[in-house]
C-alpha positions as CSV (number, residue, x, y, z in Angstrom):
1,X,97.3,-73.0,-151.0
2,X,98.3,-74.5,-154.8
3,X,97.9,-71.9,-157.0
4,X,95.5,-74.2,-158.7
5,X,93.2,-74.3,-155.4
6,X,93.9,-70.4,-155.4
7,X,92.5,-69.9,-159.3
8,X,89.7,-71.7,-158.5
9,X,89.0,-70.0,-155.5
10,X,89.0,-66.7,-157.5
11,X,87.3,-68.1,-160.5
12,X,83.8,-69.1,-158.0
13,X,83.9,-65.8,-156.9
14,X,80.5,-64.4,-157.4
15,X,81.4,-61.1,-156.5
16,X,77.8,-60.8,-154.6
17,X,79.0,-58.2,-152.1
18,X,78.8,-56.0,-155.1
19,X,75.2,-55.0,-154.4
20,X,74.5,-53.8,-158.2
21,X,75.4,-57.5,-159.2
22,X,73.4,-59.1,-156.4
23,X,70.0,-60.0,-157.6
24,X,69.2,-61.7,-154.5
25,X,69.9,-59.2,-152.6
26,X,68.2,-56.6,-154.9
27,X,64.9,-58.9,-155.1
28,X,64.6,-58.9,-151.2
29,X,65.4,-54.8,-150.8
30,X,62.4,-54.9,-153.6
31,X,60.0,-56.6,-152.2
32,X,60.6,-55.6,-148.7
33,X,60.0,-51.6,-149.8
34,X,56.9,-52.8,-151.7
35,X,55.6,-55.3,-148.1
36,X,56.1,-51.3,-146.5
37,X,59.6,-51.4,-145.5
38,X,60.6,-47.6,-145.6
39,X,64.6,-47.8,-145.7
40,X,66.1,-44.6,-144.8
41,X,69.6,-45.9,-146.9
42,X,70.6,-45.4,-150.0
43,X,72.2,-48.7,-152.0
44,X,75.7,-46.5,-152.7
45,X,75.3,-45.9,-148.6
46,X,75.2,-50.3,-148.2
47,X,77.6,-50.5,-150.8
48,X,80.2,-48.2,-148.7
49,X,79.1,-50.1,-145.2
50,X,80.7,-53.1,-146.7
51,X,83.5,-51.4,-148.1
52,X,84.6,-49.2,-145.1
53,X,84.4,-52.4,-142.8
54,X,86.5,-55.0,-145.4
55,X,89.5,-51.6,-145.5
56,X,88.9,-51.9,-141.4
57,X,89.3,-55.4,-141.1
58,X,92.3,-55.5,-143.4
59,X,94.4,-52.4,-141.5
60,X,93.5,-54.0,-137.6
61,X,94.4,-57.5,-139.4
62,X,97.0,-57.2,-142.1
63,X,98.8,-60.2,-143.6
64,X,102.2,-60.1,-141.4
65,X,99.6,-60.0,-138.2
66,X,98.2,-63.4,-139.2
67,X,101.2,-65.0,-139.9
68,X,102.9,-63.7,-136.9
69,X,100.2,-64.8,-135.1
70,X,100.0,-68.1,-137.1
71,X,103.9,-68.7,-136.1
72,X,104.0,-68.2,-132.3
73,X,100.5,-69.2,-131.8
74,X,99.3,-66.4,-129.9
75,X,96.9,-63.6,-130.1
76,X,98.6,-60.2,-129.3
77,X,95.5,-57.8,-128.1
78,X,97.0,-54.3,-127.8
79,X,95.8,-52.9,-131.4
80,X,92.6,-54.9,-130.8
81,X,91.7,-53.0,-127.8
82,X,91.9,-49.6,-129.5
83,X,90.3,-50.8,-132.9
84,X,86.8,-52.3,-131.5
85,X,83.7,-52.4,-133.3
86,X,82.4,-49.6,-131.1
87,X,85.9,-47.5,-132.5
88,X,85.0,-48.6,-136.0
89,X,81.0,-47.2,-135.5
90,X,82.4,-43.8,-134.7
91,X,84.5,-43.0,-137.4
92,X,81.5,-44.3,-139.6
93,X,79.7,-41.2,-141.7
94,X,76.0,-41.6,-140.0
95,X,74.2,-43.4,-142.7
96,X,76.6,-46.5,-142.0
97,X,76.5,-46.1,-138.5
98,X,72.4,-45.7,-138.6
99,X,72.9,-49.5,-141.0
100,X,75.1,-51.0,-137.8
101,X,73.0,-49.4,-134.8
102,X,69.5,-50.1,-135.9
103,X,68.2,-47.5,-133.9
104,X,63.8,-47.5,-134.0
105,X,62.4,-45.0,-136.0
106,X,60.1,-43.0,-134.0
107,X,60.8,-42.5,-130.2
108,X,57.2,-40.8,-129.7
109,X,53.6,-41.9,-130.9
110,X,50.2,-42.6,-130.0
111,X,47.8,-45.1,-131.0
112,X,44.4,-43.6,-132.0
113,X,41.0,-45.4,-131.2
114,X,39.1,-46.7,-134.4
115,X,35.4,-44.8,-134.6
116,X,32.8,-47.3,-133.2
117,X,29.5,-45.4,-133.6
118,X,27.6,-48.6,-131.8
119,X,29.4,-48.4,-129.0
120,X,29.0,-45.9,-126.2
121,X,32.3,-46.4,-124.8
122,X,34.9,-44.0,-125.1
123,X,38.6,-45.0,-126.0
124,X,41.4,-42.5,-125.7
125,X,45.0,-42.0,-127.4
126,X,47.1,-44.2,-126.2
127,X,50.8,-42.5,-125.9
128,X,53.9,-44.1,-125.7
129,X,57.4,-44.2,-125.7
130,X,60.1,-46.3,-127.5
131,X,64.6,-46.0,-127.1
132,X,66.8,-47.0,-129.6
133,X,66.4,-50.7,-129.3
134,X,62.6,-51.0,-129.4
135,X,62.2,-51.4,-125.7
136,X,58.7,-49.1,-124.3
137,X,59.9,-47.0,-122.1
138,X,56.7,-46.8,-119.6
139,X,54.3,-44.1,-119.9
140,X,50.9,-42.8,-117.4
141,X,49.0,-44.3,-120.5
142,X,51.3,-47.6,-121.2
143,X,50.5,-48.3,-117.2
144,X,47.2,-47.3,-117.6
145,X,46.3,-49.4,-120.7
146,X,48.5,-51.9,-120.7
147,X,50.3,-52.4,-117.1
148,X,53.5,-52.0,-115.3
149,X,55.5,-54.3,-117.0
150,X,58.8,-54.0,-119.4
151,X,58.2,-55.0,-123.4
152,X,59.3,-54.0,-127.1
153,X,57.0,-52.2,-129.2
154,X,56.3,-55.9,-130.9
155,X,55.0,-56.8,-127.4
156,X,52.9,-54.1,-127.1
157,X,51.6,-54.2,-130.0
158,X,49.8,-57.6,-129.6
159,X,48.9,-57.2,-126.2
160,X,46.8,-53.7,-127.5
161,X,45.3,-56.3,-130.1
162,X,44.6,-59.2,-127.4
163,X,43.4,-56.8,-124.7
164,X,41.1,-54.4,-127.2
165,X,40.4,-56.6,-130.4
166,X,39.7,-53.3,-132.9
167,X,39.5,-51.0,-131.0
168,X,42.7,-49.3,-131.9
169,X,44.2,-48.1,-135.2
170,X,47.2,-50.4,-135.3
171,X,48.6,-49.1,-138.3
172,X,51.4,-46.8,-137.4
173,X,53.0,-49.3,-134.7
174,X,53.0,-51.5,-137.0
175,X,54.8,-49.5,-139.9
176,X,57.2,-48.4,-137.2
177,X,57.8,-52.4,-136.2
178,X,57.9,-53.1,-139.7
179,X,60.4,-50.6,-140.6
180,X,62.9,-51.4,-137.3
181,X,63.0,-55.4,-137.5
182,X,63.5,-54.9,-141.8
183,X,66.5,-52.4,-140.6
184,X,67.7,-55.5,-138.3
185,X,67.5,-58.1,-141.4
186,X,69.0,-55.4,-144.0
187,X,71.8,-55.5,-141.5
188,X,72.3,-58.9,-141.3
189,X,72.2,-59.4,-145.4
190,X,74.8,-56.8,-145.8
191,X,77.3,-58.4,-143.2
192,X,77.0,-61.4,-144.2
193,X,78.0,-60.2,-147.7
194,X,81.2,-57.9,-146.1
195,X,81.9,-61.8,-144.5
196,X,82.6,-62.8,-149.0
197,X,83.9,-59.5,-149.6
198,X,86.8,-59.6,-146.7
199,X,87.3,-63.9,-147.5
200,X,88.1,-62.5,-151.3
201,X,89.5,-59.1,-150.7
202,X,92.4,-58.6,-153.9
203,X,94.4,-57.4,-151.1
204,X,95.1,-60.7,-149.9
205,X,95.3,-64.5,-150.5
206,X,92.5,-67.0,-149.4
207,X,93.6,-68.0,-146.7
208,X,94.2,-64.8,-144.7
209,X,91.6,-63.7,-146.5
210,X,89.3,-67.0,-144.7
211,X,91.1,-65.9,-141.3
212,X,90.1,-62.3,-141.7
213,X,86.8,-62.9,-142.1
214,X,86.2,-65.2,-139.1
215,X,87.7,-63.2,-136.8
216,X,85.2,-60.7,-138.5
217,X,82.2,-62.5,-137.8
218,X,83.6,-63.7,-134.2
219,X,84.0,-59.5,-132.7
220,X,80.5,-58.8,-134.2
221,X,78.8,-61.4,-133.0
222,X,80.3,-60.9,-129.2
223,X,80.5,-57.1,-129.4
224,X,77.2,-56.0,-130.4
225,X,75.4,-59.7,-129.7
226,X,74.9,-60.9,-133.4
227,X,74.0,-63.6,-134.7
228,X,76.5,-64.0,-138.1
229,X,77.7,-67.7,-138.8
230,X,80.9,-68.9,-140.9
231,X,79.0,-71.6,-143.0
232,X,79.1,-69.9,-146.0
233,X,82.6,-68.8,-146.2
234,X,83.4,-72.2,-144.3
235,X,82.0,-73.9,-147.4
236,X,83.7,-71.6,-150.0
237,X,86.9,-72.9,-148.3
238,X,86.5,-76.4,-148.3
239,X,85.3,-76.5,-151.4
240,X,88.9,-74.9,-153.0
241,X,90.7,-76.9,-150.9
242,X,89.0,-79.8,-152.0
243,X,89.5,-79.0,-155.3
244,X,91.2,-81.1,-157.6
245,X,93.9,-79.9,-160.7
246,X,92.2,-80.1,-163.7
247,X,93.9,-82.6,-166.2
248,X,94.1,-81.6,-170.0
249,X,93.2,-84.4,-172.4
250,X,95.4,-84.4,-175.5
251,X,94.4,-85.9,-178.4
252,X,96.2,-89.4,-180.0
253,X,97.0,-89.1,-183.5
């Protein structure tokens, strides 16, 4: 790249994976806590996810790497295989795994009947069961109330509201839901903002910096079935490249 193309490329750096200087990030973590999102992670703990994963990226992928690989036109996988994302998770501290993983908050509950003192019928606890990824695990009162049947907790939580319109106390299941599926979109922000801070790492140039990142977004996506894109840091590219040098305008005496 020019080094004109390269200045500019620095110079439209927002610098956004900086969380403290994000305000669009900031404003979403704001309103989310006030909508009832209770996240278990600090901002220095985000801050560090990103961090930990751009010094990752750059040790598996280092600048001779890509060119080597650039040169023969090959992809060699043997430090690949040993430096996966799974690797990466367990050398994380556990708040940053916890931001990666997802895992549901509560793996035990009950939903409590609402008091209906016109109605003679009586409606029990309803106790259930969630793993990591949200999925009910079936319980004698799931099969009972509900069915024999495999669902998340999001599932089960409008069937309980189709099959026994307020009868039930909702409330907790859906603090819980809230609380797992903001966890899933607070991870997605802050990768997508490790995908800017890799693309302008100061340990690189733009380009391997570009390549870095996409092969970034590629191994999460197919390793832990994500849904990242390359639009953003596909536009930052084209836009330097497309760049043009700036002429100076001298005055004529």
């Amino acid at each position: 790249m020019e080094y004109y193309k390269e200045k500019n490329f620095y110079e439209k750096d927002e610098k956004k994976y900086k969380l403290r200087n994000n305000p669009e990030f900031l404003k979403w973590l704001e309103i989310s806590i006030n909508n009832g999102y209770q996240c278990r992670f600090r901002l220095t703990a985000m801050q560090d996810l990103i961090d930990i994963i751009t010094s990752w990226y750059e040790m598996k992928y280092p600048d001779a790497k890509l060119e080597e690989e650039k040169k023969l036109n090959y992809k060699n996988n043997t430090q690949e295989d040993n430096m996966k994302v799974e690797d990466l998770m367990k050398r994380m501290p556990t708040a940053q795994e916890q931001i990666l993983s997802c895992p549901y908050y509560k793996s035990c509950n009950y939903i409590g009947p609402k008091s209906d003192k016109a109605s003679n019928k009586v409606f029990k606890r309803i106790y259930y069961k969630v793993d990591e990824k949200g999925k009910i695990i079936e319980t004698e009162d799931t099969i009972k109330y509900i069915g024999k049947r495999e669902m998340d907790a999001d599932e089960l939580l409008k069937k309980i509201e189709k099959m026994y319109p307020n009868r039930y106390d909702l409330s907790n299941l859906k603090k819980d839901n809230n609380n797992f599926y903001s966890d899933i979109e607070l991870r997605h922000r802050l990768l997508s903002l490790t995908a800017l801070s890799i693309l302008y790492s100061e340990n690189t140039t733009p380009s391997y910096g570009y390549k870095r990142a996409q092969i970034f977004i590629k191994e999460f996506n197919e390793e832990m079935g994500l849904l990242l894109n390359t639009y953003e840091i596909d536009k930052i590219m084209e836009s330097a490249l497309n760049s043009k040098r700036q002429k100076i305008k001298t005055l004529k005496r």
